[in-house]
N, C-alpha and C positions, 0 to 999 in steps of 0.2 A: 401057722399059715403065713405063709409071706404075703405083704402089703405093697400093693402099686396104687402110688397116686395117680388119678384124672383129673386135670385139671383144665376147668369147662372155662367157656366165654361167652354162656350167651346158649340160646334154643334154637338154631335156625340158621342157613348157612350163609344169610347175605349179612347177619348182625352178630351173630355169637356162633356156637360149636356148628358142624353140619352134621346135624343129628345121626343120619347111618356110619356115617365113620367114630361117634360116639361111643353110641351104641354096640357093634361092632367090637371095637375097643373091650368094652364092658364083659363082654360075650368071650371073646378073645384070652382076658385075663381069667374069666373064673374056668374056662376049660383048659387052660392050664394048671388049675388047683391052686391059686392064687388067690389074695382077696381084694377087690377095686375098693379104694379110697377118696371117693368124689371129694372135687374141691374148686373153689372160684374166689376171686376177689369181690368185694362189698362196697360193688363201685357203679356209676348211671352210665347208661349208652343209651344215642340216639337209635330206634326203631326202622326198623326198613318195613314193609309191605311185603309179603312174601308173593302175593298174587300178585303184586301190579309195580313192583321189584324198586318202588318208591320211600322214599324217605315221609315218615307219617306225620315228622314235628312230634311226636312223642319220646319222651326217656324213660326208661325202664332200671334196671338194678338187673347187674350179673347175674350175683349170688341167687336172687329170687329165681330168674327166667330159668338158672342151671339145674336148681331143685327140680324142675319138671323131665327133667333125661334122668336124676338122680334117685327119684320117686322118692325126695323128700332126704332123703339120708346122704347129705352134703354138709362141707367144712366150709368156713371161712379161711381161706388159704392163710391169713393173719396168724392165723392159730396153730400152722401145719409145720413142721421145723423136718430135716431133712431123717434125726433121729426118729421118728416117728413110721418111714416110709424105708420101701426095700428098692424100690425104682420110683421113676413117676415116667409117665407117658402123654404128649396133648395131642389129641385130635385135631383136627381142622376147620375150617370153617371164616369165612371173615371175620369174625370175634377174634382169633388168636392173630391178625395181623390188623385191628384196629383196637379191640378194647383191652386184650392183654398187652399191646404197644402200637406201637403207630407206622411198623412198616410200611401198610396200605399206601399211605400217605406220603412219609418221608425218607422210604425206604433205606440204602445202609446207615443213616443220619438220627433214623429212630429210637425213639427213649422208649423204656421199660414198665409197666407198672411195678412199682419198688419191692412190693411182696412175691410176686410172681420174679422178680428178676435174682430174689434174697434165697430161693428155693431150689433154683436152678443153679444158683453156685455154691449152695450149703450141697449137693447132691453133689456136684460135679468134685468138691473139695474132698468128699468124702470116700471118692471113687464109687456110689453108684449110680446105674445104668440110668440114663435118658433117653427115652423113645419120643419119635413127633410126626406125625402124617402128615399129607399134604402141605398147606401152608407155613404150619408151623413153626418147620426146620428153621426157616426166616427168624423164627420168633427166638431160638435158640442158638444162631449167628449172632444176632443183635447181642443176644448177653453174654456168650461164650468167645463169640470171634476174635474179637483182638488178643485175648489174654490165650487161647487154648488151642487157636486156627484151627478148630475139628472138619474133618470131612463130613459131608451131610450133601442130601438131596432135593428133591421139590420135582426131578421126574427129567425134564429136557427145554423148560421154559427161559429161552437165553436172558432174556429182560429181568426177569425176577436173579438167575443163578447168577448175573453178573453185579447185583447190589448186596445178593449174599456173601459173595468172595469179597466185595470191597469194605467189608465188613473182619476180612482175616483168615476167614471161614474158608472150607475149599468144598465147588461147589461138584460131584459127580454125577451124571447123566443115569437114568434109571429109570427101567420097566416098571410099570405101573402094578407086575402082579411078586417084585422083587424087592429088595430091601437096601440098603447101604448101613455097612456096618465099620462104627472108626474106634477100631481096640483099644485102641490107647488111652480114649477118651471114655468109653464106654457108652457110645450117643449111636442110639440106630434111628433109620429113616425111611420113610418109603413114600409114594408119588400122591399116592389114593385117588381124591376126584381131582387132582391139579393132572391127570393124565387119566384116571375112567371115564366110561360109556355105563359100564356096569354095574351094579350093586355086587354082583361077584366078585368082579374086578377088587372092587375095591376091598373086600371081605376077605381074598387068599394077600392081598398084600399086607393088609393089617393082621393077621393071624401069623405071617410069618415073622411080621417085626416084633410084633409081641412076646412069640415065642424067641426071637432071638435076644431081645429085652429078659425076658427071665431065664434064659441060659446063661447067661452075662452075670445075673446075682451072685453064680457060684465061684466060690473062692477060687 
């Protein structure tokens, strides 16, 4: 059975993954007849409130908060080498543009966490597929852009697509229920909640990226 990494940032969509595009994901991979591969760095993020959309002065642990999407059966990305995996995919959520790196923050200027950045160019080197929803694609400019200028998405948000281009990266404009796919790199992408309203919404665009994620495996 072919292997797609997940790799989480967090439970929740103001601090880590945004759980339905996660999940989703999860969903996505195994009804393709694939098998998901949860995985997170072993590392502290500050806590957001999700009712009251505030910062709580608490720190939590990736790896911990990502086991709860993972129902326990998660890697320490540390551990995870690109031999191991047949694609990997990241969901969205502000975890993957603050605690897997600091776009949020310092957008095309952003550094990496070292493991999450080691996995994405062990993958890229090896020629397989990349898939990233919503935010992410950011997350995947920041380590790929200079060296590979892949095309990639984030939906039609000029602010964000113009610190991803200055990053190397080329930034294409995209329906939220459609995908961007850059052949040469093997890196797909779609909008998800950076352009839904809907939980469907978001459900046929991650299904299609995915499915175009493990088209992409074949020789």
């Amino acid at each position: 059975m072919k292997k797609v990494g997940v790799v989480l940032s967090g439970c929740g969509v103001r601090d880590g993954s945004e759980i339905h595009e996660a999940v989703l994901t999860l969903l996505a991979i195994d009804r393709q007849g694939a098998e998901a591969v949860c995985m997170a760095p072993d590392i502290p993020f500050p806590v957001t409130d999700h009712l009251t959309m505030q910062d709580t002065g608490e720190k939590r642990n990736v790896l911990v908060e990502s086991a709860r999407i993972a129902r326990g059966n998660i890697r320490n990305i540390a551990e995870v080498r690109a031999s191991d995996l047949d694609a990997v995919v990241f969901p969205g959520g502000f975890g993957a543009a603050k605690n897997l790196c600091d776009f949020a923050f310092k957008g095309a200027t952003a550094s990496v966490n070292p493991e999450v950045a080691r996995l994405v160019r062990e993958m890229a080197a090896a020629g397989k597929p990349i898939g990233a929803v919503c935010i992410a694609p950011a997350l995947i400019a920041s380590i790929l852009g200079k060296d590979l200028g892949p095309a990639l998405t984030i939906g039609n948000d000029a602010g964000t697509a113009n610190e991803i281009e200055k990053t190397g990266a080329t930034h294409q404009e995209c329906e939220v229920s459609d995908f961007v796919v850059d052949p040469d790199n093997k890196i797909v992408t779609s909008p998800a909640y950076m352009l839904a309203t809907r939980i469907s919404e978001v459900a046929e665009g991650i299904d299609r990226c995915v499915g175009e994620v493990i088209r992409l495996m074949e020789p």
